[in-house]
C-alpha positions in Angstrom: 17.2 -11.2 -22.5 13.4 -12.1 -22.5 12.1 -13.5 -19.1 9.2 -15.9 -19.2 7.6 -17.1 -15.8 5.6 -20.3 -16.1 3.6 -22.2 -12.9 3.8 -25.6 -12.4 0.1 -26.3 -13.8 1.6 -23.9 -17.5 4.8 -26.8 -17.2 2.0 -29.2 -17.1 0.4 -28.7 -20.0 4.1 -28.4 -22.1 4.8 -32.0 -20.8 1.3 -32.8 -21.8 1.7 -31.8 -25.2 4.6 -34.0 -25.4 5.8 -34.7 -28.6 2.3 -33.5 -30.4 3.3 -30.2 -30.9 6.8 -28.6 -31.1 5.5 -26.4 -28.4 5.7 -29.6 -26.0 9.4 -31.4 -25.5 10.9 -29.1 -28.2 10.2 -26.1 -26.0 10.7 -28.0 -22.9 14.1 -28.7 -24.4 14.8 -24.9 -25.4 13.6 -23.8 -22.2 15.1 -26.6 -19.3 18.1 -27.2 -20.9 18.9 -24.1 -23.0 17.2 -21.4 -21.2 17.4 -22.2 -17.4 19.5 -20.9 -14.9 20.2 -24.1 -13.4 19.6 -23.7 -9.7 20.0 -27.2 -8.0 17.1 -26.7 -5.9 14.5 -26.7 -9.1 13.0 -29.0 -10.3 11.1 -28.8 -13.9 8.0 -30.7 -12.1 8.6 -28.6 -8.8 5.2 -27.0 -7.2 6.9 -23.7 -7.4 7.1 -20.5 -10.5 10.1 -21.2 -12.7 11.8 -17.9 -14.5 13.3 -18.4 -17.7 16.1 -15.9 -19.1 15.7 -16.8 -23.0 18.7 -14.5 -24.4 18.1 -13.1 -27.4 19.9 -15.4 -29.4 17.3 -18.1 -28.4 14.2 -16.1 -29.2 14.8 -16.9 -33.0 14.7 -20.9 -32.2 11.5 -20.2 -29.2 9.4 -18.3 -32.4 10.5 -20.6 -35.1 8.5 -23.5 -32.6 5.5 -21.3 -32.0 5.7 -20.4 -35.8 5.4 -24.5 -36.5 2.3 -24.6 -34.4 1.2 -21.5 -36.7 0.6 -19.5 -33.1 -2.2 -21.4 -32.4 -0.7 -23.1 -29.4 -2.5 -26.0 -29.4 -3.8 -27.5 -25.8 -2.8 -24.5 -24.1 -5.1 -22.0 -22.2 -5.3 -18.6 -22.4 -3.0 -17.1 -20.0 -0.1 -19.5 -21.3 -0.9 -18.2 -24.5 -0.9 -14.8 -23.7 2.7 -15.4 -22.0 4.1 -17.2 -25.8 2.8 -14.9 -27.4 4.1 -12.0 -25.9 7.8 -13.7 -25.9 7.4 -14.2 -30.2 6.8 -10.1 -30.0 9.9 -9.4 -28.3 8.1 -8.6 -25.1 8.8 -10.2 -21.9 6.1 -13.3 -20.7 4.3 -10.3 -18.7 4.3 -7.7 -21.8 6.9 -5.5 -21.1 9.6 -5.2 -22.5 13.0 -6.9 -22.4 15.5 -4.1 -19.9 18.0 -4.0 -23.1 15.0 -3.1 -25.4 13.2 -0.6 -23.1 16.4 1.6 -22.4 17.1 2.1 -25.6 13.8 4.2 -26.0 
């Protein structure tokens, strides 16, 4: 399972992007409704980090969106980016590597 950690201002810029990009309410969809361990105290707007466990089943659908956007993730800065980018590796949002992944090594 891939974790991805995204602020309030990185959630931001995906509701920004809207429906420009698939890497705005396609992801937010993947992510929120597919991805979240719903807590009821969260809020997708909240002030507060969300975690996302993206199970590897899911990482196939989160690159094919970032493939779309041919990686270039459009109206995003650099440290959102970096945290996308690192999930379409198969690395965690922080570069390391998924627990399943990095025990088999």
């Amino acid at each position: 399972m891939f974790k991805l950690t995204l602020t309030s201002g990185e959630r931001k810029a995906i509701d920004w992007v809207g429906g420009r990009y698939a890497t705005g309410y396609d992801l937010y969809h993947l992510l929120w409704c597919e991805c979240h361990d719903m807590n009821e105290d969260e809020e997708w707007d909240s002030e507060e980090d969300i975690i996302f466990n993206l199970p590897y089943s899911q990482q196939a659908e989160f690159y094919s969106l970032c493939e779309q956007e041919e990686f270039l993730f459009p109206c995003f800065g650099p440290t959102l980016v970096d945290k996308l980018w690192n999930v379409c590796c198969g690395l965690n949002g922080d570069g390391t590597q998924p627990k399943a992944i990095s025990e088999k090594f």
